[in-house]
ZAROBA-783379 format. One record per residue (C-alpha): residue number from 1; residue in three letters; z, x, y. Coordinates in steps of 0.5 Angstrom, whole numbers, plus 500, padded with zeros to 3 digits. Layout:
<mibas>
 seq type   Z   X   Y
 NUM  Ala   Z   X   Y
...
</mibas>
This chain:
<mibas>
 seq type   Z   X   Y
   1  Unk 831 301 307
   2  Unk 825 300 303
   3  Unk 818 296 304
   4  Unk 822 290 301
   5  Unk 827 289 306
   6  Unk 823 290 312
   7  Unk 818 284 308
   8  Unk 824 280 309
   9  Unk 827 281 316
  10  Unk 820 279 318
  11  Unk 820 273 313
  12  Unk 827 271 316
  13  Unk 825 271 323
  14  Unk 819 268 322
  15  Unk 823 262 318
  16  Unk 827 262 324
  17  Unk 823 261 330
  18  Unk 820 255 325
  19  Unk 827 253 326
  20  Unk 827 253 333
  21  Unk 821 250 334
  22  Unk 823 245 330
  23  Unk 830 244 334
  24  Unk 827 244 341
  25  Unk 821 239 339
  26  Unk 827 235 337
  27  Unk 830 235 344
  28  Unk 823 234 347
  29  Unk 821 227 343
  30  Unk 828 225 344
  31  Unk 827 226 351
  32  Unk 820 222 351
  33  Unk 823 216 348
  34  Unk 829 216 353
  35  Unk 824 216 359
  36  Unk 819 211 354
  37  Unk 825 207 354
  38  Unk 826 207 363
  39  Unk 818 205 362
  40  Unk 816 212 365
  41  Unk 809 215 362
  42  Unk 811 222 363
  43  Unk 817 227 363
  44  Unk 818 235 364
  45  Unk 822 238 359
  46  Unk 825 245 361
  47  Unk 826 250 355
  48  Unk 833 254 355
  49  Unk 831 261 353
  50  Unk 838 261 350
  51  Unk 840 255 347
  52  Unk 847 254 343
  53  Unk 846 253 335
  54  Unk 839 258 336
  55  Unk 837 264 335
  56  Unk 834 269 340
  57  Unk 828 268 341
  58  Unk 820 268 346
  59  Unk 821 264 351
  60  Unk 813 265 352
  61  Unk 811 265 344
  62  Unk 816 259 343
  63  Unk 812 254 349
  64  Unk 806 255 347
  65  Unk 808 254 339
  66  Unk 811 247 343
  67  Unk 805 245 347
  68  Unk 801 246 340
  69  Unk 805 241 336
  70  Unk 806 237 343
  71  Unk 798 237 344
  72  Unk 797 236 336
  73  Unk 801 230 337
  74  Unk 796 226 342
  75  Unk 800 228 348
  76  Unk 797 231 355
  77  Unk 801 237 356
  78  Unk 801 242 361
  79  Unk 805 249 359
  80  Unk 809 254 364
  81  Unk 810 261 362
  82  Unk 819 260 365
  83  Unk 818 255 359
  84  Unk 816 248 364
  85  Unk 812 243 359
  86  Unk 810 237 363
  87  Unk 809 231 358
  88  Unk 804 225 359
  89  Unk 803 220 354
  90  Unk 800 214 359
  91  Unk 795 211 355
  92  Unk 789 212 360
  93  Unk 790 218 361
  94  Unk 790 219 352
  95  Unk 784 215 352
  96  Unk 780 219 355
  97  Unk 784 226 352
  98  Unk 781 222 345
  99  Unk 774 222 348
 100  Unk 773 229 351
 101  Unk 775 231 345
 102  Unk 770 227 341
 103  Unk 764 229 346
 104  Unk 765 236 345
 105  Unk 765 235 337
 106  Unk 759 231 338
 107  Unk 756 238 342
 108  Unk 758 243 337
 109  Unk 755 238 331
 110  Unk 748 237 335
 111  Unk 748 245 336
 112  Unk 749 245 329
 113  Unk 744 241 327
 114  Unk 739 244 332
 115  Unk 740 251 327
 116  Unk 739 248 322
 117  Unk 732 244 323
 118  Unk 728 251 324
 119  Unk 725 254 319
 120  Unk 727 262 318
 121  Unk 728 267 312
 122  Unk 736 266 311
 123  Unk 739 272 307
 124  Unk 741 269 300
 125  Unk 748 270 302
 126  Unk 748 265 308
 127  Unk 743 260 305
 128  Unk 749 255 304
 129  Unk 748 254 311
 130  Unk 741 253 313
 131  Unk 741 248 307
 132  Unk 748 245 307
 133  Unk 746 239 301
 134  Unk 744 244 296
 135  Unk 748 243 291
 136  Unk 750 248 286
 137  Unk 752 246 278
 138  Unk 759 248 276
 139  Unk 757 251 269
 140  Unk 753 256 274
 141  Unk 759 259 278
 142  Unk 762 263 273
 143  Unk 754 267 274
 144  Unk 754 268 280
 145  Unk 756 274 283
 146  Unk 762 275 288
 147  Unk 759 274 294
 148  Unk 756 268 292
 149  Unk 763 265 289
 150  Unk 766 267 296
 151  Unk 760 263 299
 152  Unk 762 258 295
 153  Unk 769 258 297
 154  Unk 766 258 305
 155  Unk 762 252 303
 156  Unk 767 249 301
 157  Unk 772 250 307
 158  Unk 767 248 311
 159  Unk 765 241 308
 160  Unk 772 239 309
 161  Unk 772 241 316
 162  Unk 766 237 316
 163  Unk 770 231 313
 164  Unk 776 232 317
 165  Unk 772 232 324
 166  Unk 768 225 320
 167  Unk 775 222 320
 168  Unk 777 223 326
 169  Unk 770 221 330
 170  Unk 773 214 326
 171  Unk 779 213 329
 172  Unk 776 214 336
 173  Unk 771 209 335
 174  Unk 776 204 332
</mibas>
């Protein structure tokens, strides 16, 4: 057995706990539409560490990937190591979910700012962080040193980060 093959397993099983994931949050919005429909705003869902059709799998790691997907979704979720999930989706409680949410944004974003409006000496390297609308000329990149090309890639990525917030604080005000 060489390197390659072990690769593969690995992608293999990785492609299938996907799969389960997939299969289980199938069942779960099933169930949530199922009591929506009876006009209940919660519901607990037990995941079965051997379901039919499924490959073996973590109960535990599989729980926490369901509650992920569940919770990025919008709804309250409380997650139990035995595979319990408690699911709410009353719109109160969501609302307020949404504004916790966005009060610990706001936190972190006067943090920021905070930092950035005092004066120091900052290394080259980091100086896209103490001036975040310096802008740098395309035709310049390629002169750049390697860690100033990877600083510019961070600067990037934390741009978008930055826009994505900025969408989502919309959506809260709307």
């Amino acid at each position: 057995m060489n390197v390659q093959e072990v690769i593969l397993l690995k992608k293999e099983r990785r492609l299938k706990n996907k799969e389960n994931i997939d299969k289980i949050l199938e069942s779960v919005h099933k169930k949530i539409k199922n009591y929506a429909l009876l006009k209940k705003e919660s519901c607990t869902y037990v995941i079965n560490p051997l379901l039919c059709g499924l490959a073996i799998f973590n109960l535990e790691e599989t729980t926490i990937d369901v509650f992920k997907k569940l919770d990025s979704e919008g709804y309250i979720v409380n997650a139990y190591s035995d595979g319990t999930l408690d699911i709410c989706w009353d719109e109160k409680l969501v609302e307020q979910k949404v504004k916790n949410d966005s009060y610990v944004l706001s936190l972190e974003e006067k943090r920021l700012k905070n930092i950035t409006k005092k004066k120091k000496n900052v290394d080259k390297r980091f100086d896209f962080i103490a001036n975040p609308k310096k802008v740098i000329v395309q035709e310049d990149i390629s002169k750049l040193s390697i860690d100033d090309q990877l600083d510019l890639q961070l600067k990037k990525i934390l741009k978008e980060k930055k826009e994505e917030q900025n969408k989502y604080k919309k959506l809260l005000n709307k």
